[in-house]
Every structure is written in structure tokens, then in C-alpha cells.
N, C-alpha and C positions, 0 to 999 in steps of 0.2 A: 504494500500500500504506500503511497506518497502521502505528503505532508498538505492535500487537500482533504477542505472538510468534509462530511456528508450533505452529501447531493440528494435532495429530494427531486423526482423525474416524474412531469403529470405525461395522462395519455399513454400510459403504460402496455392499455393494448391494442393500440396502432402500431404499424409496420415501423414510425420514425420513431417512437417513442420506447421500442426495443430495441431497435438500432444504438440509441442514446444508452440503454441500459447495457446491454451487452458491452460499449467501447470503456463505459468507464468501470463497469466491476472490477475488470481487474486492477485498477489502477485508485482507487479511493471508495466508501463506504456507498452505497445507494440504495433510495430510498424510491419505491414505485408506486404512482399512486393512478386510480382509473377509478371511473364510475361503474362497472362492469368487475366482481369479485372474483371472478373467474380468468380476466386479463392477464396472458403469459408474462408479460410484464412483473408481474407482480408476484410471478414464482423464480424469476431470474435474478431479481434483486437480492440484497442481504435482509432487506426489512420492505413493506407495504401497509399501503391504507385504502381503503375506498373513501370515495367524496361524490355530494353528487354533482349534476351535469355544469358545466360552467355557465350555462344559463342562471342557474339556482342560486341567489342571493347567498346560501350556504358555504356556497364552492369555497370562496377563498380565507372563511374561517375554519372551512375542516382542514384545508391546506396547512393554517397556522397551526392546529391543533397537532396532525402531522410532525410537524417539524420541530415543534416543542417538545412530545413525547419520542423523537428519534437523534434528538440534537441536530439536526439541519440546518444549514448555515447556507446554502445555495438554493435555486432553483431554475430546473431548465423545464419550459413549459415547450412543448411538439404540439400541441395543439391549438391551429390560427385563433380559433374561436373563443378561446381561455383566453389568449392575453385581453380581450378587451374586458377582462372581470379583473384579471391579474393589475392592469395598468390603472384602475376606479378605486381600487380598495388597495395598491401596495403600499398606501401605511400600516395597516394590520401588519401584511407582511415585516415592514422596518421594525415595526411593535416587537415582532416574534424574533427577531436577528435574523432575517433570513433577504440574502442581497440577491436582487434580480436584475438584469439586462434586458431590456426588451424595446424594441423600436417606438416612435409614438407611436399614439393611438388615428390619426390620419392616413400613415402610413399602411398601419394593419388594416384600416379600413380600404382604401386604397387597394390594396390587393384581395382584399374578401370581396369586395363588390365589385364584377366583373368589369359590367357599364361605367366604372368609374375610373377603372384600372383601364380601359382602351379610349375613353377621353383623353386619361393622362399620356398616354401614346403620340394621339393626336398632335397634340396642344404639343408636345417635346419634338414631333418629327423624328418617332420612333415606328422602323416599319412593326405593323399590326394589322388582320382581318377586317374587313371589312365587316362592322359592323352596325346594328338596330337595336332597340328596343321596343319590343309586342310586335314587330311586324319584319318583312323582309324590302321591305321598300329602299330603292338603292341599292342594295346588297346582292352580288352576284351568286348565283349558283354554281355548284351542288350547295350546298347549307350544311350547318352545325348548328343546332336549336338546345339552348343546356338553359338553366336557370341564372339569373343574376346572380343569386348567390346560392352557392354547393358547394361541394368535394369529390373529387372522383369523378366517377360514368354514372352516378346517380341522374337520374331522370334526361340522358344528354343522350338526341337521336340525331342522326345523321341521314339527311334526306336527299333526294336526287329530284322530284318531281313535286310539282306544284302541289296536289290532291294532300302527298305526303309532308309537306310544307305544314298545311292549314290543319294535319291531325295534328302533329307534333306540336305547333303553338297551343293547341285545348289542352294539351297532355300537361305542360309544363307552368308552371308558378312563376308569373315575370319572367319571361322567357325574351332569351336576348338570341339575336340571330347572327350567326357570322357565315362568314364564304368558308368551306370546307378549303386549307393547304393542300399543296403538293408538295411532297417531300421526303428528305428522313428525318424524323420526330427525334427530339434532343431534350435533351434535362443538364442544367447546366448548375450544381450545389458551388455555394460560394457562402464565402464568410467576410462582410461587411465590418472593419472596423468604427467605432464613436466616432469620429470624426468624419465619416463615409466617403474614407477610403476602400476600395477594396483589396481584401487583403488576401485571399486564393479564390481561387476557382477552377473546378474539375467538370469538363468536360463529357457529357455522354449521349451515345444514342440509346434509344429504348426499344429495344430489339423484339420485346414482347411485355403485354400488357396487361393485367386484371384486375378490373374494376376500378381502372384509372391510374392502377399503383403501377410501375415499374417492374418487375418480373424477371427479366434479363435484359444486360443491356451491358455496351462495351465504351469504354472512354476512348477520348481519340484528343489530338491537338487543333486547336481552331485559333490562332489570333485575335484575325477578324472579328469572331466569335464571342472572345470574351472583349474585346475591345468593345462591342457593342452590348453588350450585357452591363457593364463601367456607365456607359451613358444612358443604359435604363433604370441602373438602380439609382443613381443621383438624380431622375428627374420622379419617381418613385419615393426616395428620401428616407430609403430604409436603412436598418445599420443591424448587424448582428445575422443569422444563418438567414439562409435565403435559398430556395432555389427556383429557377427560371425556366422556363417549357417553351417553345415553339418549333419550328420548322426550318431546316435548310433545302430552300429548293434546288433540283437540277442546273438553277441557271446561277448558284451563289448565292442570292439572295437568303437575307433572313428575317422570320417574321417574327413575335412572338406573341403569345397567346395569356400563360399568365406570372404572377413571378406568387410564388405564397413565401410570406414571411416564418419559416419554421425550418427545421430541415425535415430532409425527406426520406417520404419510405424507402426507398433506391440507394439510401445513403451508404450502405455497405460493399459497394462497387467504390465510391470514391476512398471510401478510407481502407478498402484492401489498395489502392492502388497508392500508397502511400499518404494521404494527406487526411491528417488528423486534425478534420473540421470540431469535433469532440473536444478535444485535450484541449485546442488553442481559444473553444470559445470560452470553457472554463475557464483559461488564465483570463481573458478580458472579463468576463463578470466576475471575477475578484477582483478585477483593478490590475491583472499583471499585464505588459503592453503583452501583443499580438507578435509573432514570431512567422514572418510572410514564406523562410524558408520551411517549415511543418507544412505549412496549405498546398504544395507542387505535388502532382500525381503524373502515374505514369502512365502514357498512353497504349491500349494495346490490351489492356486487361479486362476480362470477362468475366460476368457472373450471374448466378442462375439462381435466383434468390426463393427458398420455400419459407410459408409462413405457416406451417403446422409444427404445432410442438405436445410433446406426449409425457407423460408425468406419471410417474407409477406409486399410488397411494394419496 
């Protein structure tokens, strides 16, 4: 163990919020916490809590409670949705000794709300889909029809024909419409320092998909790539794990589609591939600066990620 405190880790059983657990067991105390008691999460850890949903005015005093009863001195929230309860109430948090990082609350919002996050495109002269909101007016075909706000392939059809255009908007809740990319589909984990600088970023395609999560997928080298990711996340205004989805197409072009503020289920591809977005964002939410050589990964590496886990007793 190193001479870091105990980490309390929400969203325990999400694909990034295992990721999170897994990198750092080995390496200092951790604490899992989910609203789901059953959350692999929360048998990988050394200690766990349930809490409920971070909608629930409850959420971030069972957190404190948590962390009072575990000695937790940290907290890495994986789930987008939690920080906007995280960031209302983290004096409780200060109350309990427990130090958080977390982007504002603009920001988060920014990337939760789709329609907002491809304005901010706009207005930056950041390529992005063509998009609507309730209708496809302007917007060229085939189509992607998802909700303003979700996660994942939750309620998100992809249509070709008009008929299927007008089910898919019944179907869907504030339904925002974009022009379906061409391309190969990329996921781009990067760790944004305070200052919003960035301070690595790894590279990947996503070679295969379920239910929105990343599955397999290979890092590769992009410049270009990240050099334009630099100027989405500054006009964004995020700071701390991130990572970024769009498309590269045939012709070089690059589009992007969303960036969520947390890191991602996929995350286990970039830090086999050496870069310990983990480790170094713990030193920044202690206060220790960022170390940009830890964030470089290498390109070339594959991996085939399963999220079943079996427990005996």
C-alpha cells in the first residue's frame, strides 16, 4: 500500500466505477459505494456501502456517513449524474474530511445535456452532427434519434427512412436528432488538469460495443486527434477525467459527438496501455501537481473487456 488515504469510489457497479476500483486496490485502501447491494464493485473493494440514487436528497449524506465510518479522506465519483448532488452539498462533504475534484457544475451540465453540448460545438467551430431538437428539420439523413439527456444505447435508434424517423421521435423523451457519421468510432480518455491544461490523453477505437459501453477496442496514435480534443475540452471548460467519442471519417475529418465528464467504462484498454489516468488523478485531488509523463500510452494494444464477475458464497 502507499502512503495514500482511503478512497471512497461511488458507482461501484458501472463498468468505470470498477475500472476505478480495480486500478487502485492495489495501491491504497478502497472504499465502494452503489445504490445496487449487489454491485461487483463492492465485493472488489476492501470495505463498501450502499447509498441511494444521487437523485435522492440522501445521496451525499450517506456518502459522508460512509466515509466517517471507513476513514475516507478522498472521493472519486464515475458517475456524471452524482456530481451535480456531489458539487450542491460538498460542504457536508468538507464537514466529513473528505477532499473532492470535480469540474463545475456548467460544465457537467454541458456534457449531460446533449442539445447543449452540440451548441457548444457550434458557437466554438468544433466539427459536430448535425443537429435538432423534436424534429429532423435541417438535418440530413440517415439519422440518430437518442434523448437529450441518457447514457449509453438507452432508448437511441438509428433510422434510414422517413416513416422510421416519425416512430423513433414518439418513442423517445426530448429527442434530439443528429445525421448518423461515417467512420471508425473512437473514444479518446484524457485527464484534464485545474488549470485546463491537458495533461494525457489515450487514444482508441471501439472495435465492438454493448449497450453503449466499449467492449473491445484498440489505441492507436492520432495528433490531429488529440490536438482537437485540446480545443474541445477548453471550449467545454472541463478539468479533471474526461473522455470524448466521435468519429474519424474516410476523408480525415473529425466529428465529435459527446465528451462525458467521468472516466470511462473502456478505461482498462488505456491504462493497460500504460497510462495511469487513476494514480495521477488521485495525486491532483490531493493537491499533488499532475505528472504528464504517467498519462502517455502505447499504441497498438488490444483488449477485450468482460463485465461478469462470479463470487462463491
Amino acid at each position: 500500500m502507499s502512503d495514500f488515504p482511503t478512497v471512497l469510489v461511488t458507482g461501484g457497479g458501472g463498468p468505470a466505477g470498477v475500472a476505478v476500483v480495480r486500478a487502485l486496490v492495489p495501491v491504497t485502501r478502497v472504499v465502494a459505494a452503489d445504490a445496487d447491494p449487489s454491485a461487483v464493485g463492492l465485493r472488489l473493494a476492501h470495505g463498501s456501502g450502499v447509498v441511494p440514487l444521487g437523485s435522492d436528497p440522501g445521496f451525499v449524506p450517506a456518502l459522508c456517513e460512509i466515509a466517517l465510518n471507513s476513514d475516507a479522506k478522498a472521493l472519486v465519483c464515475t458517475v456524471a449524474e452524482e456530481m451535480v448532488a456531489v458539487r450542491r452539498d460538498h460542504r457536508l462533504l468538507e464537514k466529513a474530511g473528505v477532499a473532492t475534484w470535480l469540474p463545475n457544475a456548467e460544465a457537467v451540465m454541458t456534457c449531460l445535456d446533449k442539445w447543449r453540448f452540440a451548441q457548444r460545438c457550434l458557437a466554438a467551430g468544433i466539427a459536430a452532427p448535425p443537429t435538432a431538437l423534436g424534429t429532423a428539420q435541417g438535418v440530413p439523413g440517415p439519422w440518430v434519434v437518442k434523448p437529450r439527456f441518457g447514457r449509453g444505447s438507452r432508448d437511441v435508434h438509428v433510422v434510414e427512412r422517413s416513416d422510421e424517423l416519425r416512430w423513433a421521435l414518439g418513442r423517445v423523451a426530448e429527442p434530439l436528432v443528429q445525421t448518423r457519421l461515417e467512420g471508425r468510432e473512437f473514444t479518446v480518455d484524457a485527464l484534464v488538469d485545474r488549470d485546463g491544461t491537458l495533461a494525457g490523453a489515450v487514444a482508441r477505437w471501439r472495435l465492438e460495443t454493448k449497450a453503449g459501453i466499449s467492449t473491445k477496442g484498440q489505441t492507436f496514435a492520432h495528433d490531429g486527434l488529440v490536438g482537437e480534443v485540446r480545443r474541445l475540452l477548453e471550449a467545454v471548460q472541463i478539468e479533471g477525467p474526461v473522455n470524448v467519442q466521435g468519429f474519424l471519417g474516410a476523408d480525415g475529418n473529425i466529428a465529435f459527438t459527446e465528451v462525458n465528464p467521468r472516466f470511462s467504462g473502456g478505461l482498462p484498454l488505456s491504462l493497460a496501455a500504460g497510462a495511469d489516468f487513476v494514480g495521477e488523478y488521485l495525486r491532483g485531488l490531493l493537491g499533488l501537481p499532475l505528472r504528464p509523463d504517467r498519462l502517455r500510452g502505447r499504441a497498438g494494444v488490444t483488449m477485450t473487456r468482460y463485465f461478469a464477475e462470479v463470487f462463491e458464497g
